[in-house]
Structure formats: C-alpha cells, structure tokens
Backbone bond lengths (Angstrom), bond angles and torsions (degrees), N, CA, C in turn:
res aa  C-N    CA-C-N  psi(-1)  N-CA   C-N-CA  omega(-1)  CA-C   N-CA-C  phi
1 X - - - 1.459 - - 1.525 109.49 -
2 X 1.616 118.38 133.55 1.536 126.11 -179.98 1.626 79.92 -61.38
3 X 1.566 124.47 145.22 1.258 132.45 130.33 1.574 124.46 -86.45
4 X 1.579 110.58 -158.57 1.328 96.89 -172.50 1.242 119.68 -109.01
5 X 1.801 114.75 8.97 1.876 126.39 135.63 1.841 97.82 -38.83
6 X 0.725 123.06 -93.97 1.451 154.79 -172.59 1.532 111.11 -19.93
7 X 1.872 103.85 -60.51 1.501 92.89 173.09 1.278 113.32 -94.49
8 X 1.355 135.77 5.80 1.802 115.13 152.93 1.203 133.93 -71.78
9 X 1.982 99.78 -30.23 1.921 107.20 167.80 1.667 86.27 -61.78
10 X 1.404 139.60 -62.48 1.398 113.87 -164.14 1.363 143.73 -35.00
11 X 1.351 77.29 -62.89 1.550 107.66 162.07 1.961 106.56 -42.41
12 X 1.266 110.85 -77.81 1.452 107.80 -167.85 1.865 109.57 -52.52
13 X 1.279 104.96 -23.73 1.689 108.19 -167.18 1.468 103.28 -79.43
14 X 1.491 111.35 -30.63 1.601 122.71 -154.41 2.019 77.10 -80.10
15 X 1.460 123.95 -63.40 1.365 121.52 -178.81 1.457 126.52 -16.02
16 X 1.674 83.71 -60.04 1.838 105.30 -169.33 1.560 107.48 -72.89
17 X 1.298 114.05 -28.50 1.305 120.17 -170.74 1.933 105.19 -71.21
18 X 1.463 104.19 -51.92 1.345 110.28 178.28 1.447 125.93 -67.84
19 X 1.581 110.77 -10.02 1.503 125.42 -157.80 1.441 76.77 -98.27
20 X 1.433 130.66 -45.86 1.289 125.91 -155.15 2.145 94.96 -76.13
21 X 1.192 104.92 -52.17 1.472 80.45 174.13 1.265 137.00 -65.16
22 X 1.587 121.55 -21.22 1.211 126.55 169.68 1.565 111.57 -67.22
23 X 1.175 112.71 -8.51 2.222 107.72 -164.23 1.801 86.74 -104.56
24 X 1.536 108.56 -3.86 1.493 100.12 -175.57 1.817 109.11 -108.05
25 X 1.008 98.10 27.36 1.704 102.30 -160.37 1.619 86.07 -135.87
26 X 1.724 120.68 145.85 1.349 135.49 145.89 1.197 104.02 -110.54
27 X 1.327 123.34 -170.00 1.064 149.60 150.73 1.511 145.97 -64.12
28 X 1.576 92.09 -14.71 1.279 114.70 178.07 1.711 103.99 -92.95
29 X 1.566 101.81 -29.84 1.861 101.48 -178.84 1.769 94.92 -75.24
30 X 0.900 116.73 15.84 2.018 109.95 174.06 1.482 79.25 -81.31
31 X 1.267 90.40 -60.52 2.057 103.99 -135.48 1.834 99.61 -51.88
32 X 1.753 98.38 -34.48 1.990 83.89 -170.23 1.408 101.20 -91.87
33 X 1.340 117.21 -7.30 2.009 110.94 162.76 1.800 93.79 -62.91
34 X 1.072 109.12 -78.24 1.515 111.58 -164.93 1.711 99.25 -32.12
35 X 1.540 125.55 -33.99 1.221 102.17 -168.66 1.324 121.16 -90.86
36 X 1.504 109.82 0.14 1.509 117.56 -166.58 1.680 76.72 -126.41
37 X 1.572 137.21 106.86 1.203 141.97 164.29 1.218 125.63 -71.70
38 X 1.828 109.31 -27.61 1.415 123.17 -179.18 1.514 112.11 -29.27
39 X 1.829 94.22 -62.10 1.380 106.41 -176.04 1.242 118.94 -50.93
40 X 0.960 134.61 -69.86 2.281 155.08 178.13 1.724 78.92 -34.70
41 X 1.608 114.32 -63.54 1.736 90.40 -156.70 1.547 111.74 -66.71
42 X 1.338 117.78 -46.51 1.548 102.27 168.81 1.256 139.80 -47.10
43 X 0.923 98.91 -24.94 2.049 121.14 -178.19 1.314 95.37 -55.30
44 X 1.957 116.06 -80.90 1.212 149.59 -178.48 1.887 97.18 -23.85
45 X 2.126 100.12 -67.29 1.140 82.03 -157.45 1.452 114.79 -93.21
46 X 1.222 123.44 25.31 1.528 134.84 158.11 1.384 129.22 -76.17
47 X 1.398 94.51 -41.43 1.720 109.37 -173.22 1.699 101.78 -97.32
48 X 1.452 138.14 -29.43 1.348 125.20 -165.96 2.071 90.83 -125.47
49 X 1.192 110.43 -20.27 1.884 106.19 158.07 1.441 130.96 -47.71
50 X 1.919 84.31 -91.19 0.842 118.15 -171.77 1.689 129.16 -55.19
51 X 1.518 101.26 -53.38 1.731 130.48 179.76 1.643 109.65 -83.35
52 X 1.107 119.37 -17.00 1.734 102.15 162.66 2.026 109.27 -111.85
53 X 1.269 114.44 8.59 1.229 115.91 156.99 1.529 115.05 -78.04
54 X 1.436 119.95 -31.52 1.000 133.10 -174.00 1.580 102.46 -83.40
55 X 1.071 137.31 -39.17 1.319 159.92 177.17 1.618 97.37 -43.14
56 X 1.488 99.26 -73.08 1.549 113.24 -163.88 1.925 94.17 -62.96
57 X 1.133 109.39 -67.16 1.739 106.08 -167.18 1.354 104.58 -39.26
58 X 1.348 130.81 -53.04 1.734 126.31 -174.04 1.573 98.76 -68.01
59 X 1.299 133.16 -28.33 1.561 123.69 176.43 1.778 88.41 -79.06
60 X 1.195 154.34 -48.18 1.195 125.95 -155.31 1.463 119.77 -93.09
61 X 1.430 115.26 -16.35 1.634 134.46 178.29 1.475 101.95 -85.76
62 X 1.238 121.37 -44.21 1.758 115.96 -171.78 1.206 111.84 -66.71
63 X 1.446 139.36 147.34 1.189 122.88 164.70 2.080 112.07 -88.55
64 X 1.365 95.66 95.21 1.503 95.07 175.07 1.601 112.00 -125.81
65 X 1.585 109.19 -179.58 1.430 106.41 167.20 1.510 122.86 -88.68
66 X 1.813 104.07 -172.84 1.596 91.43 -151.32 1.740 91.68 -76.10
67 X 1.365 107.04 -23.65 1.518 100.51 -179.48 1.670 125.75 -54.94
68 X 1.350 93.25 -48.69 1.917 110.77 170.78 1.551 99.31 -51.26
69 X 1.760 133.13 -59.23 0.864 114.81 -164.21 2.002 115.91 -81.72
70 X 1.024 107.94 23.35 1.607 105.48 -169.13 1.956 88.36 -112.04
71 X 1.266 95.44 -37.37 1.759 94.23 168.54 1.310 127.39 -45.36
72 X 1.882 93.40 -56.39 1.633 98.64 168.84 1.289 126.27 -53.62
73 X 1.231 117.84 -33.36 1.624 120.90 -153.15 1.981 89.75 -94.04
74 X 1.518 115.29 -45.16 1.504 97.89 167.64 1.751 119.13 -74.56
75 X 1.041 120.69 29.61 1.404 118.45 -179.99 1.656 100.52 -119.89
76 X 1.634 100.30 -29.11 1.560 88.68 -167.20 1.859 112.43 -107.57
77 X 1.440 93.18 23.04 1.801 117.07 -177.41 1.527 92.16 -117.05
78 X 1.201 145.29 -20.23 1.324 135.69 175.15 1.575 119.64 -46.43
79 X 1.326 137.89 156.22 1.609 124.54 -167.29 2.080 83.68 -100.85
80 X 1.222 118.96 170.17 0.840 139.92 -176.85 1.934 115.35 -60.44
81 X 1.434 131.33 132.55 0.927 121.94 -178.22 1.471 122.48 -93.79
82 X 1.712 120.76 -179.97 1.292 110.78 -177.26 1.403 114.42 -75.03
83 X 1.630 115.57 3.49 1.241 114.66 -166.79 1.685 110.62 -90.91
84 X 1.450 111.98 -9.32 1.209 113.92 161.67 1.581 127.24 -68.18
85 X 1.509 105.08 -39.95 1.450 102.10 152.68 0.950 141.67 -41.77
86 X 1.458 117.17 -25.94 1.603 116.22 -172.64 1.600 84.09 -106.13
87 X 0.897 146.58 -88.79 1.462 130.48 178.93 1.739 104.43 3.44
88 X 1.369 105.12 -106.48 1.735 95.26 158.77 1.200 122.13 14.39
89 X 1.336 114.87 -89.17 1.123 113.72 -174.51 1.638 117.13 -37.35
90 X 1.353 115.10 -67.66 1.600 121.60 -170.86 1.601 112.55 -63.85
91 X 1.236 102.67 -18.81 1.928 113.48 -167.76 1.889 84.68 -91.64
92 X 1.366 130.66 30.77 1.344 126.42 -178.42 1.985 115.44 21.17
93 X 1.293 112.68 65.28 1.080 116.57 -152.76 2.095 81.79 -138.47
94 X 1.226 113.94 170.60 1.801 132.06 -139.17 1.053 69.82 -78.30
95 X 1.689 151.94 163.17 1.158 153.63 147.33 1.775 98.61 -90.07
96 X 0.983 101.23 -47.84 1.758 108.16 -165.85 1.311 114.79 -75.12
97 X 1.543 107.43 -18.13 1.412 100.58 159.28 1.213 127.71 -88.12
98 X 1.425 120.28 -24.51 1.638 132.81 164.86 1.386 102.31 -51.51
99 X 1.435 125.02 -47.51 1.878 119.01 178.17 1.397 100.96 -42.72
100 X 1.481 108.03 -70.01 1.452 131.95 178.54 1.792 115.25 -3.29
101 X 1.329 67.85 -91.62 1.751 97.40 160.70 1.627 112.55 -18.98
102 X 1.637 82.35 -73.03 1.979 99.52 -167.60 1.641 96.97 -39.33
103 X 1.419 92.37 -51.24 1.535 92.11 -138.50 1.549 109.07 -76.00
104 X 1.439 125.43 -6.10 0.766 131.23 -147.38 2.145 110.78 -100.52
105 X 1.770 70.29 -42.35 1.444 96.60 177.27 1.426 117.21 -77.10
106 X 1.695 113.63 -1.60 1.804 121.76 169.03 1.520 92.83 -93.36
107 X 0.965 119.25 -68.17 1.473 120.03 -171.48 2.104 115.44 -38.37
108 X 1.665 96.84 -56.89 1.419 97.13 161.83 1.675 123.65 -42.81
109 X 1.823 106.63 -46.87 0.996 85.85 -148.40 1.584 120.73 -65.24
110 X 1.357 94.28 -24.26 1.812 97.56 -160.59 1.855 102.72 -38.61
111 X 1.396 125.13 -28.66 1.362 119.55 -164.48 1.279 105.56 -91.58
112 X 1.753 117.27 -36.17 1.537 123.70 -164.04 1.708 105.64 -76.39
113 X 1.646 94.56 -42.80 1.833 100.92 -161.29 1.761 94.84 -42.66
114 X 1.649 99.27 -81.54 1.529 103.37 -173.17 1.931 109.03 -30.52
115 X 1.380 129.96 -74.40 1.265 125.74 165.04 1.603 118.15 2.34
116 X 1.717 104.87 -82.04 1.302 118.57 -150.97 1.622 97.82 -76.33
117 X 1.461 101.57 -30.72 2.075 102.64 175.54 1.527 104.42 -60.24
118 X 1.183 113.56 -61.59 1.911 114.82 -165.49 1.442 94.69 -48.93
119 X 1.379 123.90 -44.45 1.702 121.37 -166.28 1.634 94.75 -63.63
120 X 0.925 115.72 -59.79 1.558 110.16 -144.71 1.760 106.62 -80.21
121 X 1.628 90.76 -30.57 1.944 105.81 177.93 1.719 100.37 -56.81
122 X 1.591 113.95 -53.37 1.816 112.50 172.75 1.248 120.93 -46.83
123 X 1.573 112.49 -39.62 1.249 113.47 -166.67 1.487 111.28 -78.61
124 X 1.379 127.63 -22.71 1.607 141.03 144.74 1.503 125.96 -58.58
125 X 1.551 100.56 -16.78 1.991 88.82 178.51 1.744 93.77 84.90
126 X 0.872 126.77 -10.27 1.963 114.97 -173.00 1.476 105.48 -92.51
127 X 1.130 135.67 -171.94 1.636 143.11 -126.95 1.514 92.63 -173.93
128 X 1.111 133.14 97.78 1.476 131.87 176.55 2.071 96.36 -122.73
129 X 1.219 103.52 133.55 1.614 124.91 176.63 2.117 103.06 -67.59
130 X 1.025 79.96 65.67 2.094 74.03 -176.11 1.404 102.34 -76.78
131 X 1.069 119.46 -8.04 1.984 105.50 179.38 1.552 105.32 -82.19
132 X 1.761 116.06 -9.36 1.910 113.34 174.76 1.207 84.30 -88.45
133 X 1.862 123.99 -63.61 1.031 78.64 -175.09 1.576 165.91 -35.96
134 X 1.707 113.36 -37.91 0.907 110.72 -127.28 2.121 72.11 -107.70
135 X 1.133 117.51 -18.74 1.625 119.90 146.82 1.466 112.59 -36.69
136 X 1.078 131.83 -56.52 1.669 139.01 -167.01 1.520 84.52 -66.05
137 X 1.491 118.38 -69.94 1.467 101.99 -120.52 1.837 81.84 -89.60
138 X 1.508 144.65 19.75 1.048 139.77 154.28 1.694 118.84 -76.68
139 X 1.444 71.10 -48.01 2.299 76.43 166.72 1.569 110.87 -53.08
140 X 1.456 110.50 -37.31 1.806 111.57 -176.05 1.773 103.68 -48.98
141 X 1.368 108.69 -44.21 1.080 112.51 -170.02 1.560 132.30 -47.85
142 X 1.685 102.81 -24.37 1.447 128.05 -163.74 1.351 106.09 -65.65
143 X 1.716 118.41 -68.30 0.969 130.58 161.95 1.555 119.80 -27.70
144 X 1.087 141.11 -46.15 1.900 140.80 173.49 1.259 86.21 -79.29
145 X 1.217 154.04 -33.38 1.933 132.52 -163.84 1.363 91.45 -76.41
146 X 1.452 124.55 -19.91 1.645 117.89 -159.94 1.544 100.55 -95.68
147 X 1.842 122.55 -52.50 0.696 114.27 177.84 1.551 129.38 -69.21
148 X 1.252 131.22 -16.06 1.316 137.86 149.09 1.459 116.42 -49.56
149 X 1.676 135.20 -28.07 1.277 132.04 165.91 1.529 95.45 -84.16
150 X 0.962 148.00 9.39 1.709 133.57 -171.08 1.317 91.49 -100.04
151 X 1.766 107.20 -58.70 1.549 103.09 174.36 1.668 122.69 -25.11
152 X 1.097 105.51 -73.13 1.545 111.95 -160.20 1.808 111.45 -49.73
153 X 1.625 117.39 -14.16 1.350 122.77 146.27 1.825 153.03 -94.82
154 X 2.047 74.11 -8.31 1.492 83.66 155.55 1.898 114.95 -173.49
155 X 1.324 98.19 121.42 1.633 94.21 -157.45 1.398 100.44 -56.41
156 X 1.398 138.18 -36.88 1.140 138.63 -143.26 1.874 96.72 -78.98
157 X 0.981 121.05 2.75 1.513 123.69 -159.60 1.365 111.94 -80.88
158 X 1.704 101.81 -30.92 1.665 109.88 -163.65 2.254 89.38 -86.45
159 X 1.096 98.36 -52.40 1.692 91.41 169.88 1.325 131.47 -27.11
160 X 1.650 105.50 -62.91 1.417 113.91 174.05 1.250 121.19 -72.20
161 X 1.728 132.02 -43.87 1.479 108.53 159.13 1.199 123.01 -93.26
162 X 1.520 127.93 66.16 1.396 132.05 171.64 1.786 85.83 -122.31
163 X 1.396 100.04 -31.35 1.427 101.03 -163.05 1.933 115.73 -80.91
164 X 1.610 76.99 -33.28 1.787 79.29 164.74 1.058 103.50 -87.51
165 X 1.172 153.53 -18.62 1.500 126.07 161.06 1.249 128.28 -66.15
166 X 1.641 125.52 -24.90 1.225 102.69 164.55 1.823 114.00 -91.49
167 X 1.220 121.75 12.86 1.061 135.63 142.33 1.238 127.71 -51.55
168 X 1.439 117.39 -43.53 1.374 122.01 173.94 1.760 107.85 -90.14
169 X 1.116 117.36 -32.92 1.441 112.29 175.49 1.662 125.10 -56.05
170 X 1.632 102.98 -38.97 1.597 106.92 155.67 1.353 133.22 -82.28
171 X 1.688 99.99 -4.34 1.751 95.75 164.42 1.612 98.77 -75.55
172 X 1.909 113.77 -49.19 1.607 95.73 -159.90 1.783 124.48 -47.30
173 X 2.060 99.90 -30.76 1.005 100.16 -159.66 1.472 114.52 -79.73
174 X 1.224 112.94 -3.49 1.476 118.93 153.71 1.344 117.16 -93.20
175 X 0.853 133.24 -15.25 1.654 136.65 162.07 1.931 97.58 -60.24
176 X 1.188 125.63 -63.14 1.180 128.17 151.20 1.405 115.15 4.29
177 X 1.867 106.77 -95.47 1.368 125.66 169.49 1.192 129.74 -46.88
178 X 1.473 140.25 -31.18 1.514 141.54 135.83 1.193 129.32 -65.70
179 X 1.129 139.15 -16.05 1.237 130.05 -146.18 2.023 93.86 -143.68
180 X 1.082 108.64 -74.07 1.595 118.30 -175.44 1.666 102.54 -64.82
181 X 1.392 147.36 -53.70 1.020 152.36 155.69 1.402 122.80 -21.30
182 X 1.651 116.27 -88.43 1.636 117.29 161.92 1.384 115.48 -30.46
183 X 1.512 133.10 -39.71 1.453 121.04 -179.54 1.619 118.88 -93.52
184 X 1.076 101.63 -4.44 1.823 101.65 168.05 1.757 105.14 -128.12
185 X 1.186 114.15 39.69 1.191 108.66 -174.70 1.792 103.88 -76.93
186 X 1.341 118.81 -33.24 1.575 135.30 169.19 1.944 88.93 -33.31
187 X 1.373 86.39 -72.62 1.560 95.34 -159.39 1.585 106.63 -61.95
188 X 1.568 129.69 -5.51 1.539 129.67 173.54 1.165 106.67 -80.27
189 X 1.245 108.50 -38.64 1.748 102.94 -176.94 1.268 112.63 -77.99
190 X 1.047 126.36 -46.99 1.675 134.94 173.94 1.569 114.47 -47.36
191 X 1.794 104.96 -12.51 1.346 92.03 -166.56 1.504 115.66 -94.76
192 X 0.962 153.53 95.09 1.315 160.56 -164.88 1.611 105.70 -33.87
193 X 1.608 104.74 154.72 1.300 128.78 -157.38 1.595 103.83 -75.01
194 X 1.734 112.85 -20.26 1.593 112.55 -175.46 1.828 101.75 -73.76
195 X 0.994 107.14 -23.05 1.667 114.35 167.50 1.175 138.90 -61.77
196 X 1.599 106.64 -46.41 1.442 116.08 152.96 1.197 136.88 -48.21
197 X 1.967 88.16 -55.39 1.538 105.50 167.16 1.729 115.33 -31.46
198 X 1.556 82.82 -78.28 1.764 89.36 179.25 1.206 138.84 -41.66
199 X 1.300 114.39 -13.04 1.037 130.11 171.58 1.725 152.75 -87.12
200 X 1.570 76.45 -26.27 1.535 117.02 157.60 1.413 119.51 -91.96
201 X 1.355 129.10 -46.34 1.435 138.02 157.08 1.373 115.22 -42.60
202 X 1.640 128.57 -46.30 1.158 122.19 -175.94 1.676 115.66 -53.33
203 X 1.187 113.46 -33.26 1.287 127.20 -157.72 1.691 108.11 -73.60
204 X 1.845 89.20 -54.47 1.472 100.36 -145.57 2.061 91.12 -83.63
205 X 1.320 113.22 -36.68 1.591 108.39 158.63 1.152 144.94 -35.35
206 X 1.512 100.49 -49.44 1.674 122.56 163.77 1.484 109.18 -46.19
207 X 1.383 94.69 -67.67 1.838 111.27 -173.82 1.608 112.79 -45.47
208 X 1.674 117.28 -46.05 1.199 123.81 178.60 1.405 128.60 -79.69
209 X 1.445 110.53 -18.64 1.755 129.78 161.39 1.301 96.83 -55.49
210 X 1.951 115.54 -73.55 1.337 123.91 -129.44 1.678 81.45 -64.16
211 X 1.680 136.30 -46.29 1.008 134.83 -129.93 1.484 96.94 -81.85
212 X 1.349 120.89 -28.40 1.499 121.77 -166.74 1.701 95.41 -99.48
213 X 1.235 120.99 -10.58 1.369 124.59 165.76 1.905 110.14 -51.27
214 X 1.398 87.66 -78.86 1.875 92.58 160.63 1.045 117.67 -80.47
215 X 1.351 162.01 47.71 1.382 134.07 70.19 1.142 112.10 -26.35
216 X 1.478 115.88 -86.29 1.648 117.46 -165.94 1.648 106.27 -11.68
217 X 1.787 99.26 -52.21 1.358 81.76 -162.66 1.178 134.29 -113.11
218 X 1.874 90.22 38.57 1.546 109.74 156.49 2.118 113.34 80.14
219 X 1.493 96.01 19.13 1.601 111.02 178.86 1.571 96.98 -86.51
220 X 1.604 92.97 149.56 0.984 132.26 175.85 1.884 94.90 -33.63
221 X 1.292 133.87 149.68 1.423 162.82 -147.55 1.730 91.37 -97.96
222 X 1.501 125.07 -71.15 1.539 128.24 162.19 1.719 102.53 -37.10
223 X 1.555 123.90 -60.64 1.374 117.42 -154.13 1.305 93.91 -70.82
224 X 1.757 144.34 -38.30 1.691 148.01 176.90 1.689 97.29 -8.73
225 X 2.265 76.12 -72.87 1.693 103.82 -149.76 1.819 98.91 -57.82
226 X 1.388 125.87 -37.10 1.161 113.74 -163.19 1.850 98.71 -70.90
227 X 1.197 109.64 -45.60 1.522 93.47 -162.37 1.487 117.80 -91.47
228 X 1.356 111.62 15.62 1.322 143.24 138.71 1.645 116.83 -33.75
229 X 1.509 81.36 -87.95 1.772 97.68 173.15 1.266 110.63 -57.30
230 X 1.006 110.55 -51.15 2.069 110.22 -168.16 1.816 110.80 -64.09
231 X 1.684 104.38 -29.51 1.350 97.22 178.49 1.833 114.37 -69.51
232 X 1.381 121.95 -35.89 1.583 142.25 161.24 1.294 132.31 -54.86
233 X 0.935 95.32 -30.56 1.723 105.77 -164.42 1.739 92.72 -120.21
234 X 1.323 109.07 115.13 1.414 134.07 -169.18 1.523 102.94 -131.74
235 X 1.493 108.45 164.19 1.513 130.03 -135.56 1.567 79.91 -93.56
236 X 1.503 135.59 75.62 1.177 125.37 162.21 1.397 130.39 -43.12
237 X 1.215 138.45 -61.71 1.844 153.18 154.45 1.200 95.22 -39.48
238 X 1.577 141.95 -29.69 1.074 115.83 -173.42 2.036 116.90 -85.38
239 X 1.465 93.43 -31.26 1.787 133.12 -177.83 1.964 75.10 -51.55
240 X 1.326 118.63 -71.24 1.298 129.80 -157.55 1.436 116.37 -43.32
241 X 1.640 100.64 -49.64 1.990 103.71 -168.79 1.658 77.79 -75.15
242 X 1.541 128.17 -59.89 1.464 100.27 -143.57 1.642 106.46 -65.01
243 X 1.285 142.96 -7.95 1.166 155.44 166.13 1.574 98.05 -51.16
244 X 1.480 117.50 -72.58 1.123 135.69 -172.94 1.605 124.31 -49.95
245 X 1.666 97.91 -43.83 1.473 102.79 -179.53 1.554 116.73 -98.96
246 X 2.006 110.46 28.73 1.551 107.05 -165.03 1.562 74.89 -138.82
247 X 1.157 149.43 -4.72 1.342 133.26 -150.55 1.650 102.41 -156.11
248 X 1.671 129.16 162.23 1.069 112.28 -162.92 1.659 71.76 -167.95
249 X 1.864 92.72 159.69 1.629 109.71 175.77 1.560 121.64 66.15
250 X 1.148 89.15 -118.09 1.708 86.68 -164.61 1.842 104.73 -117.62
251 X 1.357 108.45 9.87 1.091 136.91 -179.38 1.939 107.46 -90.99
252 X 1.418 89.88 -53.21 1.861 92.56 167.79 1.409 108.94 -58.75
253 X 1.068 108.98 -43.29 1.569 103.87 -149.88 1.657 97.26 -75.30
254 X 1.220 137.56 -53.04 1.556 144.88 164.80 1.474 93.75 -27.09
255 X 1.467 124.17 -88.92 1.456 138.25 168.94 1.537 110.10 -3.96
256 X 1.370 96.28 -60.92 1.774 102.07 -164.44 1.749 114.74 -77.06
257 X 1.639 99.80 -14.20 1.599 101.68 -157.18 1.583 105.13 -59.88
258 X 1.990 106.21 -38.45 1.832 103.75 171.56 1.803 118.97 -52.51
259 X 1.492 113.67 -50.87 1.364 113.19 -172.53 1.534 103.85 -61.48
260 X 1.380 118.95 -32.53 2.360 111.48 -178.46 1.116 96.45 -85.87
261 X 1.356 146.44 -18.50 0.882 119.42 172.30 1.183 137.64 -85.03
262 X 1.555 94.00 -22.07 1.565 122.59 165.72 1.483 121.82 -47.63
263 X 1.677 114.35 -47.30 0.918 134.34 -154.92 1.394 101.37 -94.27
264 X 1.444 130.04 -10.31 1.287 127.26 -153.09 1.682 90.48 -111.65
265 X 1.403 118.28 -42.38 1.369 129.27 173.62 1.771 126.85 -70.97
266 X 1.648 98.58 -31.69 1.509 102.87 171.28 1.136 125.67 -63.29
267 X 1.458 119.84 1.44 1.361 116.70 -178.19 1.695 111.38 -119.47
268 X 1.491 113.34 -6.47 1.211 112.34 143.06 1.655 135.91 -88.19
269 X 1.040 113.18 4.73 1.312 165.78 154.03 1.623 103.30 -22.63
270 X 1.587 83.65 -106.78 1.081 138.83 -173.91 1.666 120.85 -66.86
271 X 1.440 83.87 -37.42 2.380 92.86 167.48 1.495 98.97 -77.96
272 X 1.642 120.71 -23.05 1.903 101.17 174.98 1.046 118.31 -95.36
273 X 1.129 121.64 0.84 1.612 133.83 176.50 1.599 99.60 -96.60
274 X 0.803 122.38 -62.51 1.858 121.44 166.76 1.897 109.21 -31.24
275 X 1.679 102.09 -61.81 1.441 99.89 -172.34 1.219 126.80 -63.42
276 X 1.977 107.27 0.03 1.160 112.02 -153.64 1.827 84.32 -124.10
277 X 0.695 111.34 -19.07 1.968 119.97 161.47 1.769 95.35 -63.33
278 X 1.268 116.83 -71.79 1.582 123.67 -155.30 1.575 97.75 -61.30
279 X 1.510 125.07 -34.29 1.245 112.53 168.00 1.630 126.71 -76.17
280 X 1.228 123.84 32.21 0.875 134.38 -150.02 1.935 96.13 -109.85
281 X 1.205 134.78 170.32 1.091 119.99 165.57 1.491 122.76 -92.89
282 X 1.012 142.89 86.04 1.469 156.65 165.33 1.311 121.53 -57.92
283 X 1.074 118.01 -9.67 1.418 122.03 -161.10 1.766 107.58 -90.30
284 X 0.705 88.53 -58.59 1.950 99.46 164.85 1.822 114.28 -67.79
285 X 1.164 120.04 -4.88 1.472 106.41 167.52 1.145 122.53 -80.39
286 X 1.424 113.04 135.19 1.471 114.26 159.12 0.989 137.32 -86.78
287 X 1.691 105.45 156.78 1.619 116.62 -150.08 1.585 91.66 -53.34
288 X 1.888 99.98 171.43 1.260 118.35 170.56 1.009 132.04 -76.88
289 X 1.593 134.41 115.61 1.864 120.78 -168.77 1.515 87.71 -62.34
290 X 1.546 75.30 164.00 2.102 96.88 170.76 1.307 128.07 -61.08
291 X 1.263 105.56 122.75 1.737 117.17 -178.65 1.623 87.39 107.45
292 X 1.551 110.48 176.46 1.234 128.47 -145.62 1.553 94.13 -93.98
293 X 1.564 118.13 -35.29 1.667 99.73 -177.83 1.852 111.11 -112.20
C-alpha cells in the first residue's frame, strides 16, 4: 500500500513533472501540431488504441483478480511519460516528437482515459470509480496551465523543471525499490506470476506494436523508434497517485501492484529496447524532412 511518505513525493513529482511540460509548450507549438495532424493522430491512436487494447486482452486471457485486472487496464490507459523522452533521446529517435506525443496524450487523456476505462472495465464485468478518477487527472492539468504562463517570462523554466521531473521520477522509482518493496515484499511473493507477466508484457507489446505501427506507415526510421517507445512506455508515477488517490486499504495495494511493478520493470524494458535501437544502423539514414513526420 502507497502510504502517506509515498503519496506527497507523488503528488510533488506528478506537479514538477506536469509544470515541466507545460513551461515547455507555447501556443504557437498547438497551432503547428494542429497543422501537421499526422502527429496528434498517432499519439491518440497509440496511447488510447493501441495500449488499452492491449490492457484489456492480458486482463481477459490471464487468470487474475478483478483488482489485478482494473490495475492493468488503469496502467495501460495512462498517456505516455517523460521517461520516454529520455529513452528517445539515447534510442536516437525524434525528440520533439516524443514531447509531442507526451504532451498530447496528457492533455487527451483527461477525456479519453475515463472513456476508454468505462468501455473496456464493462466489457470485463468490473466496477472502476471513473468520476475520482477523472477529478485527479483534471487537477494534473493545473500544473501545465501554470507552467505554460511561467514560460512566457522565462524560456529557460520549461528545461529546468522537465529536468527535475525526470529527476524526480528516477528518485521515486528507487524510492519504490527501498522503501515500497521491503514493506510489501509478503504481498510480492504472494503475488502470482500472471502479474508480473502483465506487467512486463504491457510495456514490451506496446513498444513492439507502436514500432511496426510506423513502419507500416512507412515513417521516417528516428520517427519508428520514437513512437515505439512512447506507445510502451506509460506515465507509471502517474498510474500510481491516481491508483492511490481513488483506492484505499488493501484494495490500493492489489490495484497498485500492476502500475510498481510496471514502473520498476519499464526501465529494464526500455534500456534493451534502446540498446537494441542504438545498435541499429543509423549511419546511412537520411536527415529528417521538415516538421516532425
């Protein structure tokens, strides 16, 4: 179970994290997304398609409970985190479209998450609380309206807290491993292998859909790897508070076990899928035409 160590670092990380994408965004990056759609539709149909189809099949094939499977389905409806960016980055993959992506798929989600959960939660028979949710993930929003006004007094603002946020995202996930781990370790072992599974599968599926997604559709080799990663790699810390701030007892902690575990594995994940991008041949590609796809 998150205690209440646990959900104030969330809370403060989930802030910095969102403040940092909002201080990195104008108004003018709407207007040339809106004009290049490619991007918005892949985002959309990677992060609210692709990743809660995948969500529901491992909740309906595994044999788990309804709690395990309501984890999955809010872990694999989450919009994409900043930690795909930095992946990105090293997997020599669009950086600016991975923002894109990010940012696009927080802003979507507040309307899609609730949406694509009620569909897929009915289609399981389970009972998920989408009116907390959909409270949480509007508050997320606050934080980017603020940092988008910080911008316009100082560009350097969206840099530095984008950077402590994923600064803080690799402290939580070792805060995780010391701290959240040793005290539910009872409940790690007890937890059955269809959990793990799922948890590791969510990731590495996404990544291998989104990537043959763009192939299919013939994008640039950099744009593959990014929407690769961005379709896989989901807003773990974020999966966590709204877990945390919708669920209570021994009910959270079941709930939460897909999103920590998620979060603890996506980054081994995600560094062999990167090393396996960087070994890739790059050297013969050509540069990127103008604009992101």
């Amino acid at each position: 179970m998150v205690g209440p160590l646990e959900q104030a670092i969330l809370a403060l990380m989930i802030f910095v994290i969102m403040l940092g994408m909002g201080a990195s965004l104008t108004p003018r990056d709407f207007t040339l997304a809106l004009k290049r759609p490619q991007g918005l539709a892949i985002g959309v149909i990677s992060q609210y398609g692709f990743m809660p189809l995948i969500g529901f099949i491992l909740a309906l094939v595994l044999p788990v409970s309804d709690t395990i499977k309501i984890g999955i389905l809010i872990m694999s409806c989450m919009p994409g985190g900043t930690t795909s960016n930095i992946f990105t980055y090293f997997s020599k993959g669009n950086l600016a479209l991975s923002v894109l992506m990010t940012v696009t798929s927080t802003v979507f989600g507040v309307v899609l998450i609730p949406i694509v959960l009620v569909f897929y939660a009915g289609a399981l028979e389970i009972d998920i609380p989408s009116k907390n949710i959909i409270a949480t993930l509007v508050l997320m929003l606050v934080p980017v309206a603020i940092g988008m006004v910080l911008r316009k007094f100082n560009a350097n603002v969206g840099a530095v807290t984008e950077f402590m946020g994923s600064l803080l995202a690799i402290f939580f996930i070792l805060f995780l491993i010391v701290s959240w781990i040793p005290r539910n370790w009872t409940f790690l072992l007890e937890t059955g292998w269809e959990t793990y599974f799922a948890s590791i599968a969510l990731g590495l599926i996404g990544i291998t859909i989104g990537y043959l997604f763009a192939k299919a559709l013939k994008l640039h080799p950099r744009n593959a790897r990014t929407v690769g990663l961005e379709t896989g790699i989901q807003n773990g810390p974020l999966a966590i508070a709204v877990v945390a701030f919708t669920f209570s007892g021994a009910e959270q902690q079941a709930v939460n076990a897909v999103p920590v575990l998620y979060s603890l594995f996506i980054v081994i994940v995600s560094a062999t899928v990167t090393f396996y991008f960087r070994r890739a041949n790059t050297a013969n590609e050509q540069p990127l035409p103008n604009g992101l796809l």
